[in-house]
Every structure is written in structure tokens, then in C-alpha cells.
N, C-alpha and C positions, 0 to 999 in steps of 0.2 A: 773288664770289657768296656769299650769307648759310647758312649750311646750320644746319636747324632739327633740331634733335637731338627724338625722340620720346620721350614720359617712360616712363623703367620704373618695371615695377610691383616693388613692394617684398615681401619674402617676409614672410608671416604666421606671426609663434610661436605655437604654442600650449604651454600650462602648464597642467597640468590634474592634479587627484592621481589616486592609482590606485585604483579602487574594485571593481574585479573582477579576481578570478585565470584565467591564461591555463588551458584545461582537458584534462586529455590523458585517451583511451578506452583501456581494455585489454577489448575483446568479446570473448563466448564462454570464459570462464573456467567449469570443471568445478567444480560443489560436492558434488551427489552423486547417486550412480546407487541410488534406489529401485529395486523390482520393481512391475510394474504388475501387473494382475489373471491376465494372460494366462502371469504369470513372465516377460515381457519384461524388461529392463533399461532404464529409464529412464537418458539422461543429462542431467540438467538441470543447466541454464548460469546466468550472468549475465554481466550488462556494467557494468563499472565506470568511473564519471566520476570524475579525480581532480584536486584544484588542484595546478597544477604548481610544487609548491613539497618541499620536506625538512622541512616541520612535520609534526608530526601534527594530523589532522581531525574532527571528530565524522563517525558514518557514518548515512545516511541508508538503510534500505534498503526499496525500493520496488516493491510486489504490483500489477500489473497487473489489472486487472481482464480480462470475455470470459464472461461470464453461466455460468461454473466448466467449460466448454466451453474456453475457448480460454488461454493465459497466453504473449498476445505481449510479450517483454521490451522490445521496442521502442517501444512504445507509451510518451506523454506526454515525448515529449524535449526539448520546447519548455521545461517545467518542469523536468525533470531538470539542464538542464545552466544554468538560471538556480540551482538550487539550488548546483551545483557550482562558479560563478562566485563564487557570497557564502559561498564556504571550506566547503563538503563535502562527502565522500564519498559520491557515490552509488550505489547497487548494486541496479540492476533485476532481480529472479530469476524462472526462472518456476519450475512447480509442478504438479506431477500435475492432471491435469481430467478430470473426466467424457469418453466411460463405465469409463476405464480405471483409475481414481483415484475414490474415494470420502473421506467424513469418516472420519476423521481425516488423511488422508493429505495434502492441502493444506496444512493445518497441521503438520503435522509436520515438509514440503519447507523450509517459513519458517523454521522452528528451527533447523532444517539449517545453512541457510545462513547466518543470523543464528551460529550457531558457526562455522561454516567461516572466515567473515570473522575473526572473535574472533581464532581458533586464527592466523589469518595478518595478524595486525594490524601487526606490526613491517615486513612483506613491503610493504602497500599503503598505509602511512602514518597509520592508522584509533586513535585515541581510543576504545578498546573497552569507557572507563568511560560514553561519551554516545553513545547508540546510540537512533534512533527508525526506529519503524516507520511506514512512510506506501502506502497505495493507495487506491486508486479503486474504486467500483462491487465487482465481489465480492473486489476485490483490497480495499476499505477494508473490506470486512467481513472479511476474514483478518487485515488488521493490526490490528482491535478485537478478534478474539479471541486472535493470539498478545498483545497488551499486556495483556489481563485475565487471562490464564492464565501470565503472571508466576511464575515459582516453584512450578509445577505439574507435578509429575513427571510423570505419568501421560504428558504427551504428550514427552517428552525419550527419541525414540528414535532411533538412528543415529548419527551419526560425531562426533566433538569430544566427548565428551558430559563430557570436564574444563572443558571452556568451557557459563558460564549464556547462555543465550539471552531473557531477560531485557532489557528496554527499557527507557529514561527517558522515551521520551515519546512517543504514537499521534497518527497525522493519520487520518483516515476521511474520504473525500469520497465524499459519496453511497454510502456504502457500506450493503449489507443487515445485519439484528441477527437479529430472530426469523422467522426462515427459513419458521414458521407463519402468519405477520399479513405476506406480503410483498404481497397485494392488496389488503389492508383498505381503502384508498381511495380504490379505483377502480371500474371498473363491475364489475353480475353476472358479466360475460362472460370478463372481466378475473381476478375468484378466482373462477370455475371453471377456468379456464387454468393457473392457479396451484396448484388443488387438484387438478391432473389426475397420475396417475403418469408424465405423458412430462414434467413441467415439471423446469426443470434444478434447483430445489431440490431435489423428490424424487429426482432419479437419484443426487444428490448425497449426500444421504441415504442413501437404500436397497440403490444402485449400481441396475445394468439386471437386470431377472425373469431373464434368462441364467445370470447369476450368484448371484442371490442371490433373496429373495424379493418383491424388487419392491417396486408400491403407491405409494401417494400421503402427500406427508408429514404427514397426517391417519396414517397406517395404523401409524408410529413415532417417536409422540411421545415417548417416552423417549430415543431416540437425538437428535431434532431440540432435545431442551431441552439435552440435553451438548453440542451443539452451539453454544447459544446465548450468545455475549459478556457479556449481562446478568447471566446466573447464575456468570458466575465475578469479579465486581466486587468488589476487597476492598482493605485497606489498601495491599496490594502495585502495583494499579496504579496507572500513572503517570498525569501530565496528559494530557488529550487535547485535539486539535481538531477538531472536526466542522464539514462543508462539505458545502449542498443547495442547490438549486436549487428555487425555489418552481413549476417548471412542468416537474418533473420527470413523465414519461408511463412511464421503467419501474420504477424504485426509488423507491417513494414517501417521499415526506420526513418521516412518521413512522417511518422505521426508523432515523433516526439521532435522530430526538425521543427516541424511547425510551430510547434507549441513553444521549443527553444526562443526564433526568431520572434513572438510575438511576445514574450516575455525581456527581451532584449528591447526591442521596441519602445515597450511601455517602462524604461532605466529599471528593470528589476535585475535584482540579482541571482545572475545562474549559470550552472556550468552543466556542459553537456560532453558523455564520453562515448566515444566510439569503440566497442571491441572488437577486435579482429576477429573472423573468423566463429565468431561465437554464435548459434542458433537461439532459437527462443526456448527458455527454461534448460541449457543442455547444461552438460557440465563446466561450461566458464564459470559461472554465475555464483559458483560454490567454492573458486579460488578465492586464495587471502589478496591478491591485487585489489578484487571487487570490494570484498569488506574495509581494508585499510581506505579505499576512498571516500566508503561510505561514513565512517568513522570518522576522520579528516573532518569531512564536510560537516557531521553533529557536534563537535568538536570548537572547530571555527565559530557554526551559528550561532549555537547554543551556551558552550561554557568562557 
């Protein structure tokens, strides 16, 4: 009798080179415990994405946005850890927020940490000469003002303070600038909302009437202009990159226009993109077009 033997199937190589590094977390790492308004103790944390390698890495550190109400470090992980696959350190931090936390105190939390990291560079593997700051929404407008206020004592308060807090290079996506124009292009209803004392600019500003004197941030324009990115634009800052969404409904896309042209102005280097169609936080934000520019641009600055 003839006996038919069935063909195997043959195994498949694959060769392929290595293009991303494997990524390891260390969550909820301590940088520093502010006082809040109440003299509570703040402990604010971050999570660190790192390639799991013995190089050292440039460090990416990354402000959350939450309308200065909220500063979930968890947030945009889809980006975070496409960042820490193309070789870097990333370091989500959050940050004092309304109503317990006022200006300067966000920024200041960013400084913090921005040294903390410094000061423990050898610890996590961190490149503390290439150091960029990147956030989203009110997290990108902390990272355009801790980048513009580069080598500005005035806000260099708390811990490390032997380590510069100091960046090479700012990412802003859809992030706010002048804290006063953040309705300008939207309806009546829209900046009267805006110019009301319960809006989260004002509280941000003023803090809560509980505390302090309240008002709308029409009522201190002197504190809202120290506040503002634009006015501290000078030789010291770095490149930047700005990223909006042309159908953006809460951050209008003239607050990074501005911030664009005055950084233009003053020969800095910077590129600014426009996305079609894309709202604020929606699902553009999470395609690979975004990240490969974002990549590109750390790429260019830094290596």
C-alpha cells in the first residue's frame, strides 16, 4: 500500500533591525511636597518612562494639561511611551491646580521637578544637558512659560536649586498664552464665560474670594501679564514647537498664533502646525503623523 506523506509547512525567519527600545515605568516617584493654600502638604509625583538600556537619554518632561483644575499624570500615554520607544526619557509630573494652587505655583511645581530630575540624572539615566519641556492644553501653556522664563530667578524656588531648570527645547500643543485673549474667537457667550470670576483663568490668577481678593482676570492685569509666555521671550529661549487643531471649540488657535509670531519676532526658532479638522484632545492627537513630527523636531534639537 502507497502511503502519501502530507507536506510540512516550513517555518518563517524573520530579520528585521531594531528600531524601538524595550520601555520600563518606575510610577509615583516623590519630587516635591509644596504647601497648598490651606498649609497642607502637597506630594506631587511623577512617572517615569525609561529605554531600557545603560545609555544615557535626553529627558522629555511632560505637563498634563485639566483646564489648571486637574494635572492627571496619566494622561497621553499612547504619546509618552511612543516618545520613550525612539530613546527618551519621559517624566509625566503633575502640579499644584486651582483652587488650592495659584500662579506662580504651577510653575514653579515644573522647575521643581525639571531639577529634581537634574539633581538625579546619574540615578535614571537622564542627559541633563538635553532637557525639553512638552504639554498639552494648560499643561502646553506651562511648558511655554517655564521655556520662556529660562534663567529667570524670580521663579527658581524650592529644592535642587544647585541644578538650572533651564530647557533646550518647548513642545506646546494647543496650549493657552495670554490668559486675557483666551475667548477672542469665539462667541459673546463664550468671553463672557471667559471674563467671568468663576472661569478657571481667573481662579488661576486671583486664587478663590475665600482666599484672596478674587475677580475676573480683567480685575489683575498686572499679575495676568507676569503671567504671560509672550512677555518673557528673549535670547535665552529655546526652539519651540506648536501644535493646534483648526476646529479646536476650547483653546482657541490664536493662543499659540501669538505665542508663534512673538517668538518669530524675537529670531527664535520655531515651527508651528496646523491640524485639520482636529478638536482639542480628540482622537487626531493619538495618530503617528503627530508623533513622527514630534520626534523629528527632538531629534533635529537635541541629538
Amino acid at each position: 500500500m502507497e502511503v502519501t506523506h502530507m507536506n510540512k509547512k516550513k517555518s518563517i525567519v524573520l530579520d528585521f533591525p531594531l528600531t524601538k527600545y524595550q520601555v520600563l515605568e518606575y510610577p509615583d516617584i516623590t519630587f516635591f511636597q509644596p504647601k497648598g493654600t490651606l498649609n497642607n502638604i502637597f506630594n506631587l509625583k511623577l512617572d517615569l518612562l525609561k529605554p531600557n538600556d545603560d545609555k544615557i537619554f535626553p529627558l522629555v518632561v511632560f505637563v498634563t494639561g485639566g483646564g489648571f483644575f486637574l494635572a492627571p499624570k496619566y494622561n497621553y500615554l499612547q504619546q509618552r511611551i511612543a516618545l520613550a520607544e525612539a530613546g527618551f526619557i519621559v517624566a509625566s509630573i503633575e502640579y499644584r491646580v486651582i483652587p488650592q494652587g495659584k500662579f506662580p505655583d504651577a510653575l514653579v511645581d515644573v522647575k521643581n521637578a525639571i531639577r529634581f530630575l537634574k539633581a538625579n540624572a546619574s540615578k535614571f539615566g537622564i542627559d541633563k544637558e538635553k532637557v525639553v519641556i512638552m504639554g498639552e492644553s494648560a499643561g502646553g501653556y506651562l511648558a511655554a512659560l517655564t521655556a520662556t522664563t529660562n534663567n529667570c530667578e524670580e521663579f527658581e524656588i524650592g529644592e535642587n536649586l544647585n541644578e538650572s531648570s533651564s530647557v533646550q527645547a518647548a513642545i506646546d500643543i494647543y496650549g493657552l498664552s495670554d490668559l486675557t485673549k483666551v475667548g477672542d474667537d469665539f462667541s459673546k457667550e463664550v468671553q463672557e464665560a471667559h471674563a467671568s470670576p468663576a472661569s478657571p483663568e481667573a481662579i488661576f490668577i486671583n486664587g478663590l474670594s475665600l482666599f484672596s481678593k478674587g475677580g475676573s482676570i480683567e480685575d489683575n492685569l498686572d499679575l495676568a501679564q507676569k503671567a504671560n509666555p509672550l512677555n518673557y521671550v528673549s535670547e535665552n529661549t529655546p526652539p519651540f514647537l506648536l501644535m493646534h487643531g483648526d476646529k479646536d471649540s476650547l483653546v482657541s488657535p490664536n493662543q499659540t498664533e501669538i505665542l508663534f509670531e512673538a517668538l518669530l519676532e524675537n529670531s527664535i526658532d520655531a515651527h508651528r502646525y496646523i491640524v485639520k479638522n482636529a478638536n482639542h484632545a480628540d482622537k487626531y492627537w493619538y495618530q503617528p503623523e503627530i508623533i513622527t513630527i514630534i520626534i523629528e523636531f527632538l531629534n533635529k534639537t537635541l541629538k
